[in-house]
N, C-alpha and C positions, 0 to 999 in steps of 0.2 A: 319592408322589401328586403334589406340587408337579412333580418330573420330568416324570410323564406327560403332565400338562395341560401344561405349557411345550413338550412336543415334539409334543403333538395343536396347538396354538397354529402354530406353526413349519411343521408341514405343510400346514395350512391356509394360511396367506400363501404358501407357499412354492407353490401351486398355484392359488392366485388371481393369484400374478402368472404364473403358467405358461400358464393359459387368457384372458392378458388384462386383468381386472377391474379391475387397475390403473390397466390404459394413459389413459385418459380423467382421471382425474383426476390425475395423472401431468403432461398434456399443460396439463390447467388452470396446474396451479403451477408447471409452468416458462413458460409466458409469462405469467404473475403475474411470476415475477422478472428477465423480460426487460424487461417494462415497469416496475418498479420498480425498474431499476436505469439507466431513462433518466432516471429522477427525481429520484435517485441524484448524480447526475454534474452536473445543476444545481444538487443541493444543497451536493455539493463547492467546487464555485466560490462558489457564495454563502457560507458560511463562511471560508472561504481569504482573500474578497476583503473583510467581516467584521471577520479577527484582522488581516490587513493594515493597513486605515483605523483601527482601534480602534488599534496599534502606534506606526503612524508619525506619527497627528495628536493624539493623546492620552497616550496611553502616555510614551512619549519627551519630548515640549514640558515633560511636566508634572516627571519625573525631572530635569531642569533645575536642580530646587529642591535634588536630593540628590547631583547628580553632575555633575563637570565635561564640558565641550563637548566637549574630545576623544572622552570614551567616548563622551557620545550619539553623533556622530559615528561613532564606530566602529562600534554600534548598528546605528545606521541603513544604513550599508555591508552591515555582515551581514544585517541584515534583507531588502532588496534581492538580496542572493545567493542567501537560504532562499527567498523568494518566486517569484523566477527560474526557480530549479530544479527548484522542486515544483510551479510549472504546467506549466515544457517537460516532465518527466518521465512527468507524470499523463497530459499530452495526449497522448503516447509509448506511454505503459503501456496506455491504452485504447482508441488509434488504430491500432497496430501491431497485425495478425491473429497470433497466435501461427500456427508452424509445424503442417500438421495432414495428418493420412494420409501419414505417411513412411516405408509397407510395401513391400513386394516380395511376389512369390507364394513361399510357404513361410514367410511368419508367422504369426504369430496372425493369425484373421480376424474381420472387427468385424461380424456380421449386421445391425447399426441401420444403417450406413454401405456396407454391402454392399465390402466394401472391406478390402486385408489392413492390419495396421498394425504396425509394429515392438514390442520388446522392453519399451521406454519413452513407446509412445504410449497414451492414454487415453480411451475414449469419454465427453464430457461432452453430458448429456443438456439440458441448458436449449438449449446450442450447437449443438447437434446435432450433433455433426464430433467427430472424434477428431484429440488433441490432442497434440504429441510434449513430450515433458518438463513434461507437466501438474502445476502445482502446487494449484491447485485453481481453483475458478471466483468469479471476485469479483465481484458486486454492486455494489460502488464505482465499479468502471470498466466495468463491465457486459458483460463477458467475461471467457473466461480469462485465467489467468495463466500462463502455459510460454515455450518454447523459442521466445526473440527480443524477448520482451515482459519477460519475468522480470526483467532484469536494468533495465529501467528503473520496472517495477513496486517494488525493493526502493529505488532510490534516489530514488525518489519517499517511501516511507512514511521511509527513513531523514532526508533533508533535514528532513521533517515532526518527525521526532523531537528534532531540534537545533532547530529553530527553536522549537515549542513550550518546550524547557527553556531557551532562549533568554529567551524571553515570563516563563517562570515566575524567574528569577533575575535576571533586570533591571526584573522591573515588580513585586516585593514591595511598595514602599514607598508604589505608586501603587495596589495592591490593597490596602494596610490602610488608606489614609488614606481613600478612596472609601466601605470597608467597615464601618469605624467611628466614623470620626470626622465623619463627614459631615452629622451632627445639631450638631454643637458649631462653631458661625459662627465660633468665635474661630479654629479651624482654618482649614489652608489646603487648598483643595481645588483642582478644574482650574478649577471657575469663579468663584472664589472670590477670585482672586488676578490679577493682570498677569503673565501670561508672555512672554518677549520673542520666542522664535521658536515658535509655535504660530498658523501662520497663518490656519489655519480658528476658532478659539475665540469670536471673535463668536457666525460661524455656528451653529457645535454647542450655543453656552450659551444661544440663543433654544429650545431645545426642552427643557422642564425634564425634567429628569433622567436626560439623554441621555449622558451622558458617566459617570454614575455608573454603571449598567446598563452601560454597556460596557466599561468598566473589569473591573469584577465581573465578567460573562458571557464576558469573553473571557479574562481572568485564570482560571476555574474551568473552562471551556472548554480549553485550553490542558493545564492539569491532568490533564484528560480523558483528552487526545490521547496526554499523555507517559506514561501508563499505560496505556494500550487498543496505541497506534503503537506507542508504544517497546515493548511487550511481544512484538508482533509480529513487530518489528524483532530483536530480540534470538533470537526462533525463526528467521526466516530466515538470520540470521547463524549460528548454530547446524548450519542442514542445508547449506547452503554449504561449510560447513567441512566438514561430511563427506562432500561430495559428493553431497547428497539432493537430488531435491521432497520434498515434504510424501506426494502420490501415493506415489513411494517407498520414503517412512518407514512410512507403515502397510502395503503391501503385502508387506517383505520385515522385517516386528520379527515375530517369533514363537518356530519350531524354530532348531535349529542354520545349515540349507542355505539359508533365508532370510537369515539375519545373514550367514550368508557370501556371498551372492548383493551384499547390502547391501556389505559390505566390499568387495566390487572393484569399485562405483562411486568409491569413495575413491582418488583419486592422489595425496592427501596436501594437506596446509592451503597452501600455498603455489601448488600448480598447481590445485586447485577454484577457487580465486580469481581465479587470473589467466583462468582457460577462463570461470567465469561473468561476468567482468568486461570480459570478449575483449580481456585485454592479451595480444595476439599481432600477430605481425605488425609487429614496432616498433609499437607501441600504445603511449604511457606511461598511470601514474595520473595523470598532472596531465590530460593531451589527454582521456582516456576519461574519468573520474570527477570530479576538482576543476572543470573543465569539464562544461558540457552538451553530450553530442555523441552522436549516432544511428548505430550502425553500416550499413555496408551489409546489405540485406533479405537474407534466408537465402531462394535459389531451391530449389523442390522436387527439379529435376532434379539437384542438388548433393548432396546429402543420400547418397545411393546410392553415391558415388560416394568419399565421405570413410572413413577409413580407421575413426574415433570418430564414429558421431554425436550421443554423449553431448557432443561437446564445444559442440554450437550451441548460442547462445545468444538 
């Protein structure tokens, strides 16, 4: 009985969206997420800019108390590195068009697009365009993620992930004292105390309990990030490694011919890396990756023409 209702269910959508009845509300909710994902991208920055100030003028001045100069020092270097890189990247990930309609006649043909599109390209509906090496559509940066963006989309949420556990392993001692002890006067807290290099601390300690609140909120915030990003992070490193999108991974895990279809995307952990990473070309890791650097843009007229076009990035 449960069968029949679930496939009387099933028919019924499966013919409401066949004559339409979807498309309208369909058209609502993706530019609901076009426009929330412009609001999105300021909200990024404001957070970003947030764990930064909360970091570098609080954070650190106050560890002072439990940790010699050279680390803050070295801190605040890497801090400035994580910072760098996860706004050149973000602004990359979400300013770069991913690669889109890179068919020939004798593909699959995308009817939304009116337009044929390769083996590995995707129709993404919010986008409207079809997308080659789609790995799905993000909100954060408010387009897709594929073929020429992907790779600075990952080294954007990656930098994100070190810097957060960054935050979370050098600011314990300035999240417990803020968090507990900050009733007890005889403690020392940020405002509490003469710091010698905390050059804004006037400033901050005129607004009561500005500096506690941000302590906390970017210390638990942080938390957040290293569990939600890092999660993330650890999935894309994952499909990477075996040569996936996410797109993919769902469309070829099922029977046998799928897995195997899945399987000869894989060139092996060494060349997935270097191809999504475009060390090619005399490319090193340091120039491509320990460096922030933008490859040249992937032309559509190109694409046709390469012998792999799994290999753009």
């Amino acid at each position: 009985m449960c069968n029949e209702r679930m496939n009387r269910l099933c028919d019924l959508i499966d013919r409401k969206i066949d004559d339409g009845t979807f498309v309208p509300m369909m058209n609502v909710a993706n530019s609901t997420m076009r426009q929330l994902g412009k609001f999105l991208v300021l909200f990024v920055y404001f957070i970003s800019t947030f764990l930064a100030f909360t970091s570098f003028f609080i954070i650190i001045p106050y560890e002072q108390l439990y940790k010699p100069v050279w680390f803050l020092v070295t801190l605040g270097v890497m801090g400035l590195y994580f910072l760098f890189n996860i706004q050149y990247h973000y602004y990359k990930a979400r300013t770069i068009p991913p690669v889109v309609n890179p068919g020939e006649e004798g593909d699959a043909f995308c009817e939304k697009c009116n337009y044929w599109k390769s083996d590995r390209a995707h129709h993404c509906s919010v986008c409207e365009r079809c997308v080659l090496g789609m790995d799905h559509h993000c909100i954060w940066i408010n387009q897709c993620v594929g073929s020429h963006n992907h790779r600075h989309f990952f080294l954007f949420v990656a930098n994100l992930t070190l810097a957060a556990a960054t935050i979370i392993i050098a600011g314990y001692q300035s999240f417990y004292d803020h968090l507990f002890l900050v009733r007890d006067y005889s403690q020392t807290t940020y405002c509490t105390t003469i710091l010698q290099h905390a050059p804004l601390q006037d400033i901050i300690c005129d607004y009561d309990g500005f500096a506690r609140t941000s302590v906390v909120f970017c210390y638990l915030l942080s938390a957040i990030l290293l569990i939600m990003v890092g999660g993330l992070t650890l999935w894309n490193v994952y499909l990477i490694s075996i040569g996936c999108t996410y797109i993919d991974y769902l469309k070829l895990t099922g029977s046998k011919k799928k897995l195997s279809a899945r399987k000869r995307l894989n060139k092996g952990f060494k060349s997935n890396w270097k191809n999504f990473l475009g060390l090619r070309r005399n490319r090193t890791f340091f120039r491509c990756v320990v460096l922030p650097m933008a490859l040249p843009p992937v032309k559509y007229e190109d694409i046709n023409s390469r012998q792999d076009v799994f290999d753009v990035v």
